[in-house]
C-alpha positions as a Markdown table, in Angstrom:
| # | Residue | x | y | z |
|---|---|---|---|---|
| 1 | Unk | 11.3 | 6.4 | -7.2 |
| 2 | Unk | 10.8 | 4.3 | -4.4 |
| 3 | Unk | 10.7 | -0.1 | -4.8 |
| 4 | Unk | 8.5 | -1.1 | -1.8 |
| 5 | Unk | 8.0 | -5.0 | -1.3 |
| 6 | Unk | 8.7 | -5.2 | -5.6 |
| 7 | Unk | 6.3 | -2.3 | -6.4 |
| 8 | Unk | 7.9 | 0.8 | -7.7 |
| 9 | Unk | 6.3 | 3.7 | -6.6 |
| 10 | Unk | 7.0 | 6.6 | -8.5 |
| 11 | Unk | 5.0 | 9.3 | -6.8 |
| 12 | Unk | 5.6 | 10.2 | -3.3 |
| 13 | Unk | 3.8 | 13.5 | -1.4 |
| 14 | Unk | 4.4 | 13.9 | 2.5 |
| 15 | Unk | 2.1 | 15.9 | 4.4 |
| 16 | Unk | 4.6 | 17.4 | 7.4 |
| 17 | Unk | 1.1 | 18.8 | 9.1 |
| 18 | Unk | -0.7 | 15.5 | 9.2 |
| 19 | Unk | 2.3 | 13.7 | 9.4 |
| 20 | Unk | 0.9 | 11.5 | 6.4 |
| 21 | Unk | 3.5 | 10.1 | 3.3 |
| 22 | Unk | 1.8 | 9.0 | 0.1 |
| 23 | Unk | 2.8 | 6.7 | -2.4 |
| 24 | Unk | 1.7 | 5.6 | -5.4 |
| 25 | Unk | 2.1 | 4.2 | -8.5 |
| 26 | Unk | 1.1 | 7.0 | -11.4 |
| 27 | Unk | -2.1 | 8.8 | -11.0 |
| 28 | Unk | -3.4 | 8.4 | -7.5 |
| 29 | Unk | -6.9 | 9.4 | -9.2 |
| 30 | Unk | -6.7 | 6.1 | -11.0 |
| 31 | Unk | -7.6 | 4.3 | -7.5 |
| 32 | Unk | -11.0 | 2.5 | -7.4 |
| 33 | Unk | -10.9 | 0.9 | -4.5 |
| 34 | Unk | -9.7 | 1.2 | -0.8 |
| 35 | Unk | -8.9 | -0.8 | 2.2 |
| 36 | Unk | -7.4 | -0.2 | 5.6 |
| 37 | Unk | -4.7 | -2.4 | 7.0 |
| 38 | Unk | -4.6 | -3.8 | 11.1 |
| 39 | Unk | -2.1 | -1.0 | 11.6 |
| 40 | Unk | -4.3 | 1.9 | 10.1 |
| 41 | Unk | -2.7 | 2.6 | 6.9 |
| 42 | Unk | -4.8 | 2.9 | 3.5 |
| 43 | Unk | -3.9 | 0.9 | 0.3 |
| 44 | Unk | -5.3 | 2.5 | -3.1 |
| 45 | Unk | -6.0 | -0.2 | -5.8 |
| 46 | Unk | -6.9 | 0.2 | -9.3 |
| 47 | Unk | -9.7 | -1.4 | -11.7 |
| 48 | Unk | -8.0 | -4.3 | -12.2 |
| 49 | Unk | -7.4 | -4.9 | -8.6 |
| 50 | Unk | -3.7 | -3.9 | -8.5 |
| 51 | Unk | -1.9 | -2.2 | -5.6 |
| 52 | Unk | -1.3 | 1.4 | -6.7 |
| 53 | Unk | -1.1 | 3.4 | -3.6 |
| 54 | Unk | -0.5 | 3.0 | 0.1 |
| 55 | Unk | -0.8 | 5.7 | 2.8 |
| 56 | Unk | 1.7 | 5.6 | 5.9 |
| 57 | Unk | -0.2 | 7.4 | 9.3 |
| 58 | Unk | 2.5 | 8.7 | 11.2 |
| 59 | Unk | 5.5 | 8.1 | 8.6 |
| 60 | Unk | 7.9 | 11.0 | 10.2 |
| 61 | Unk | 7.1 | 9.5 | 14.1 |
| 62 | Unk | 7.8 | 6.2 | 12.9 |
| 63 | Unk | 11.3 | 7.2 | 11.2 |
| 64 | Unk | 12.3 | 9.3 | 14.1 |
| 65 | Unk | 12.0 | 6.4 | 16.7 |
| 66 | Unk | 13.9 | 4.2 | 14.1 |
| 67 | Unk | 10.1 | 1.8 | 14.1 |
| 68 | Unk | 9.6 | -0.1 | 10.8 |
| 69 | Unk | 6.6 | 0.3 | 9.1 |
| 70 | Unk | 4.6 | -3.0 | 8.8 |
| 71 | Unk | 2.0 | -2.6 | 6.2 |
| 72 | Unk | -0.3 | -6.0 | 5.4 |
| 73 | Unk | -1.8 | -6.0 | 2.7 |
| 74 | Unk | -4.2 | -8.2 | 2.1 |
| 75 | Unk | -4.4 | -11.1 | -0.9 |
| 76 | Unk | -6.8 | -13.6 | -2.5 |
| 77 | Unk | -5.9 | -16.8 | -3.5 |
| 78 | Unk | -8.7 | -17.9 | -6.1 |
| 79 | Unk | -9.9 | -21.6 | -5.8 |
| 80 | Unk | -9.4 | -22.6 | -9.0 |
| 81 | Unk | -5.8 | -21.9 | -7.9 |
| 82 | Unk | -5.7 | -23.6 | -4.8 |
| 83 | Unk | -7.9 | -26.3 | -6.8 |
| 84 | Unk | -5.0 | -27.2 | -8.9 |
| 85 | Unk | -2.4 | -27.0 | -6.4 |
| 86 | Unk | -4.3 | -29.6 | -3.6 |
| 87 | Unk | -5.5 | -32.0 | -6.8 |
């Protein structure tokens, strides 16, 4: 198991001829929804809008020049949040 920015992944798959890791959280079949980050990487959510997967382009590259891997992911803030924070 991996803890990555306080999610646990507990499935991890790299492809060494793609040069692709994979990590998610249970069944990567549960994911519903996708989106790409600025630096190229995917991020697998599930029905209830919860991270549950992130793919790393170039994970073995990135480890052999001693690069970090900067992954954003993106968030909402809902209004009636913000609304009760600003009133």
């Amino acid at each position: 198991m991996s803890t990555i920015a306080t999610i646990d992944f507990d499935t991890a798959h790299y492809d060494r001829d793609a040069d692709v890791l994979y990590l998610s959280v249970g069944d990567p079949a549960r994911a519903v929804d996708f989106d790409e980050t600025p630096e190229g990487h995917a991020l697998r959510y599930d029905a209830d809008g919860d991270l549950i997967g992130i793919t790393i382009v170039g994970a073995r590259k990135r480890v052999d020049e001693h690069r970090d891997v900067h992954v954003q992911v993106p968030i909402t803030l809902p209004a009636d949040t913000l609304g009760q924070v600003i009133n």
